[in-house]
C-alpha positions in Angstrom: 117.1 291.3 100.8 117.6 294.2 103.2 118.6 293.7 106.7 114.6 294.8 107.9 114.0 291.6 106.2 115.9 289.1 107.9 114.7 286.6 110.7 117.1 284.7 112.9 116.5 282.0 115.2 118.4 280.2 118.0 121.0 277.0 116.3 120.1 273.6 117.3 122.4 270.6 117.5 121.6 269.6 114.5 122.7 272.8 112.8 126.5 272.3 113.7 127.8 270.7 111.2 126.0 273.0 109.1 126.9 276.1 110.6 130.9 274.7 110.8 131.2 274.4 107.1 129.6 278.1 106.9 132.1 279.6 109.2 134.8 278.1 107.9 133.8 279.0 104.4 133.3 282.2 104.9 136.9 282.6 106.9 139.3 280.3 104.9 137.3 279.0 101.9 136.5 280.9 98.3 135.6 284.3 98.1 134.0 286.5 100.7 135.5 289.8 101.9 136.0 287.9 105.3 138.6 285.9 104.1 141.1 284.8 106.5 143.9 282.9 103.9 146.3 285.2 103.9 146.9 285.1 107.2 145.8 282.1 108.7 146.0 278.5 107.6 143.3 275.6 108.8 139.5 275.8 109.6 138.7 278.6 111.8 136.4 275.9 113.9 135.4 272.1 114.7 132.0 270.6 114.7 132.5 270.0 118.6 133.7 273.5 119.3 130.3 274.6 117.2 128.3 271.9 119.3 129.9 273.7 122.8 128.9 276.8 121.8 125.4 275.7 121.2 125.4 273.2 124.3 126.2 276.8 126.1 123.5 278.8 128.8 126.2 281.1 129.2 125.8 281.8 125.2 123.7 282.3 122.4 123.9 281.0 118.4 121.8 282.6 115.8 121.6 281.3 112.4 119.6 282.2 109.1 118.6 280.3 106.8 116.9 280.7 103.0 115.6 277.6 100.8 116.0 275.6 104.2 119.8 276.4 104.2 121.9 278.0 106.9 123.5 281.5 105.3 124.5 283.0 108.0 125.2 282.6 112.2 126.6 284.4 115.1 127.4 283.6 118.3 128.1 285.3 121.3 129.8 284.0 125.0 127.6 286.1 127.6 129.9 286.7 131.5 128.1 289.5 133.6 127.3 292.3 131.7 129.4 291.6 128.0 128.6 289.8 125.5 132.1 288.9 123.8 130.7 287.4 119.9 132.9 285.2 118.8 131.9 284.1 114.8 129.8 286.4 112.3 129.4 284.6 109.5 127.7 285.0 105.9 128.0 282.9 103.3 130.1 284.6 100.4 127.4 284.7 98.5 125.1 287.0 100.2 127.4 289.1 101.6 126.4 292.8 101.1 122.6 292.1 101.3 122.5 293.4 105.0 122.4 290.3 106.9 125.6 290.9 109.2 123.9 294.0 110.0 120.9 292.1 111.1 122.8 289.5 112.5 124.4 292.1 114.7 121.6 294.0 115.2 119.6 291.1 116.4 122.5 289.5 118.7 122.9 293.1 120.6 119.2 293.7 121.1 118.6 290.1 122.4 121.5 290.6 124.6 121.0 293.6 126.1 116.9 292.7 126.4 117.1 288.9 127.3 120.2 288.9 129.4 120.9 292.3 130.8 124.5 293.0 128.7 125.6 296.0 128.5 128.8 296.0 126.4 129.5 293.8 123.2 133.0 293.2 122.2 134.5 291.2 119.4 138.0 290.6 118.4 139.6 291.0 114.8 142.6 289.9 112.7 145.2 292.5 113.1 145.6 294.5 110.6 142.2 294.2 109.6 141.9 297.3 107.7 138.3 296.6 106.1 136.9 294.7 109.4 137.8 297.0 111.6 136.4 300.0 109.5 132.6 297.7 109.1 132.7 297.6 112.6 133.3 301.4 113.8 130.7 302.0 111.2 128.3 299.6 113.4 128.9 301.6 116.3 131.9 299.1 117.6 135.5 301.2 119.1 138.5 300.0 118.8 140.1 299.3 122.2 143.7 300.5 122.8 144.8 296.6 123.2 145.9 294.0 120.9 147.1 290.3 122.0 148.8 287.8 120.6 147.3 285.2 117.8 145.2 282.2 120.0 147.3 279.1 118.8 146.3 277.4 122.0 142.4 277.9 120.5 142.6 276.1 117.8 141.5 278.4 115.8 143.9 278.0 112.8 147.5 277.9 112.3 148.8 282.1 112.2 151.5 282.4 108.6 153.1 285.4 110.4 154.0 284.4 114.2 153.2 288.4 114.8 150.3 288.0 114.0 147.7 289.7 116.6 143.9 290.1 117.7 142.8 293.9 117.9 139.8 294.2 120.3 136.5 296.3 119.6 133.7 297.2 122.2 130.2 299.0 121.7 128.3 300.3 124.7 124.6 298.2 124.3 121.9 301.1 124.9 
């Protein structure tokens, strides 16, 4: 299934416990070329940080869903004109089909259309050779900035205390 061929609709409550055990499956479980293991220990989220997000008019949460089951989801934070996305995740097992392109694709337009954005950003593990390349290939820059590893955002417990986030922006047209 190609990427032209992929509808997404907004997560409801009910989705977050679904959507958790995708995101953290797809960052710290089996398989998946967005596996976070080597450098980070833990689940990359909680069902109540899932359930904020969706709770969130200052946000949006996509998910995607084949045989009635959720296979991907993104979400994005929206503050004046950026929309800062937070999770992109694919189940593993459809990786490769084009559906973080659409999931992308569909998260910009309906930013830039519904809410006025005009910038996107997103953050990656640094060094994140094979991220960070997917994303300039989207269209994404890499900012001259990198920060410290969030401990404080419970995002996962860093192996390497040097561990940093690299920042990415793309301009939304």
């Amino acid at each position: 299934m190609r990427s032209n061929q992929v509808h997404f609709e907004m997560a409801q409550l009910d989705d977050a416990d679904e959507i958790t055990t995708l995101i953290n499956n797809a960052y710290r479980g089996e398989g998946g070329w967005t596996d976070e293991r080597a450098w980070v220990d833990g689940p990359r989220l909680s069902v109540a940080q899932v359930r904020s997000q969706i709770k969130d008019r200052q946000g949006v949460v996509y998910v995607h869903r084949r045989n009635d089951i959720i296979v991907a989801t993104i979400h994005a934070s929206i503050a004046a004109n950026e929309a800062y996305i937070t999770s992109l995740a694919v189940h593993p097992y459809v990786q490769q089909q084009g559906v973080g392109d659409a999931a992308l694709k569909k998260l910009e337009q309906d930013c830039r259309n519904l809410f006025g954005v005009t910038l996107a950003s997103i953050s990656i593990l640094f060094p994140r050779e094979d991220v960070l390349q997917y994303l300039i290939r989207r269209g994404y820059e890499p900012m001259d900035y990198v920060e410290p590893f969030p401990e404080h955002m419970k995002m996962g417990q860093p192996k390497d205390a040097a561990l940093q986030l690299a920042y990415l922006v793309k301009p939304l047209h």
